[in-house]
C-alpha positions as CSV (number, residue, x, y, z in Angstrom):
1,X,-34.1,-14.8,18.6
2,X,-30.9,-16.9,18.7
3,X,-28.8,-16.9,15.9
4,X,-25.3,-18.6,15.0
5,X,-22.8,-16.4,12.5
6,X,-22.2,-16.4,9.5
7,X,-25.2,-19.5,8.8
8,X,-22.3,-20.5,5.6
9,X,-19.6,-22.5,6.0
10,X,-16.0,-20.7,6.2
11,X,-12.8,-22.2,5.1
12,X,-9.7,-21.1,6.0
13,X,-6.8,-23.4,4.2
14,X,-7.3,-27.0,6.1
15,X,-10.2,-26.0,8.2
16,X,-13.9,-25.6,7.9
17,X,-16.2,-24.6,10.5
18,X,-19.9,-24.3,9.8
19,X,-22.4,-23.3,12.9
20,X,-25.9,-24.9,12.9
21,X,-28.9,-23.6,13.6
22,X,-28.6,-20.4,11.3
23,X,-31.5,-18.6,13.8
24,X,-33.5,-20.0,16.5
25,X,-35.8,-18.8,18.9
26,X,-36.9,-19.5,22.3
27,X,-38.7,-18.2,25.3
28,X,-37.3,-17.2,28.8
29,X,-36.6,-20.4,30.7
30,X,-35.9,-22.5,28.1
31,X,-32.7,-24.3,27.0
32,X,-30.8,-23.2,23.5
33,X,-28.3,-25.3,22.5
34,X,-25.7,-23.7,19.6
35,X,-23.6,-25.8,17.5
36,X,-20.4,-25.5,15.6
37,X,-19.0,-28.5,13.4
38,X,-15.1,-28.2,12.7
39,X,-13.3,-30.6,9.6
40,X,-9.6,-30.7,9.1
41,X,-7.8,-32.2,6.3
42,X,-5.6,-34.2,9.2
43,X,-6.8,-34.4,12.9
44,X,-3.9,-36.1,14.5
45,X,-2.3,-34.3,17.1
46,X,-4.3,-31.2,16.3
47,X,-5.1,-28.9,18.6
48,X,-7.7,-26.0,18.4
49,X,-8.6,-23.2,20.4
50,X,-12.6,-23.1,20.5
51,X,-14.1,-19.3,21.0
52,X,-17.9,-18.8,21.1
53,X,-18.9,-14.8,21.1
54,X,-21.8,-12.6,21.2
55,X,-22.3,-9.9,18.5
56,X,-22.4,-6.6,19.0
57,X,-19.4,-6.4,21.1
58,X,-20.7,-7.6,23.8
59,X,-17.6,-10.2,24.3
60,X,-16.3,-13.7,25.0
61,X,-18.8,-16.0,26.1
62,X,-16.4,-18.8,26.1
63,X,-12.6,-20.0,25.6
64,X,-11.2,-23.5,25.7
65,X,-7.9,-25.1,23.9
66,X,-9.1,-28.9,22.9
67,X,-7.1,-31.5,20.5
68,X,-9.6,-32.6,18.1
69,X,-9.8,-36.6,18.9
70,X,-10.2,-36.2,22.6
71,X,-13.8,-35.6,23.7
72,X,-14.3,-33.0,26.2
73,X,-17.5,-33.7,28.9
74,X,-19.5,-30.9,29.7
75,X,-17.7,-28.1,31.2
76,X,-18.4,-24.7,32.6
77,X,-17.8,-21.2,30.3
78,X,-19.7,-18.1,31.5
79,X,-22.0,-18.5,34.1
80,X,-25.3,-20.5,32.9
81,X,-23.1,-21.7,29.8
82,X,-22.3,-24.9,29.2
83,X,-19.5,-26.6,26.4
84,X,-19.4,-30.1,24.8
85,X,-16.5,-31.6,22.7
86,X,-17.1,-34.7,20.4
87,X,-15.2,-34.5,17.3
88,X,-16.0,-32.9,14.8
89,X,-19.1,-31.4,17.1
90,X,-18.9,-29.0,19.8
91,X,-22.2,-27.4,21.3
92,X,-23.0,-24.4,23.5
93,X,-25.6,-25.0,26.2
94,X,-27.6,-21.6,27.7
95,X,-29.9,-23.8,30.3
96,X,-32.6,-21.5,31.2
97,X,-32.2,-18.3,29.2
98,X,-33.1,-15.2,30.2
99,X,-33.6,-12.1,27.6
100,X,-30.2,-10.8,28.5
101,X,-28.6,-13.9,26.9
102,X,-30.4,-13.1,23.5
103,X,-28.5,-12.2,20.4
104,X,-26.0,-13.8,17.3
105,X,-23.5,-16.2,18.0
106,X,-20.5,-16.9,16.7
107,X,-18.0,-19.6,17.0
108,X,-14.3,-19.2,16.2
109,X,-11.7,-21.9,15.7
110,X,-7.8,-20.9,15.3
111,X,-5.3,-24.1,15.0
112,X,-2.4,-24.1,17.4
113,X,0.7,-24.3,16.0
């Protein structure tokens, strides 16, 4: 079982992140794909610093600073972990899970001052 968390929308004065899907489940060898949608009341010039972790202290899956308008291709995180950028989208590809990767999610979004 995959899950993102908290399933519910957060806000935190001009920000709101929300994570999609709330739980999903897949076998050994297939691809899961995590996503975490970010509004701002203004997106010019904004930059964010992007954190996806796995519960249960089991640490930082991946880190990346992006500014919100400019698309980031696919790039690398942890080994077998992929990261996509297209405002106001980003996704979290695990290509070929194995049972070690299984467990919550949770995507974290600070704006840089």
């Amino acid at each position: 079982v995959w899950g993102a968390t908290p399933p519910s929308p957060s806000t935190a004065g001009a920000l709101r992140v929300s994570q999609e899907p709330g739980e999903l489940q897949v076998t050994a060898g297939d691809t899961a794909a995590l996503r975490c949608q970010v509004e701002v009341a203004e997106s010019r010039r904004l930059l964010l610093r992007m954190e996806w972790l796995r519960a249960g202290g089991l640490g930082l899956v991946c880190a990346t600073r992006l500014a919100f308008v400019t698309p980031l291709p696919l790039s690398p995180c942890a080994p077998g972990v992929r990261l996509a950028w297209h405002a106001p989208r980003a996704t979290l590809s695990l290509p070929q899970v194995r049972e070690n990767r299984s467990g919550r999610y949770l995507c974290r979004v600070t704006l840089e001052i």
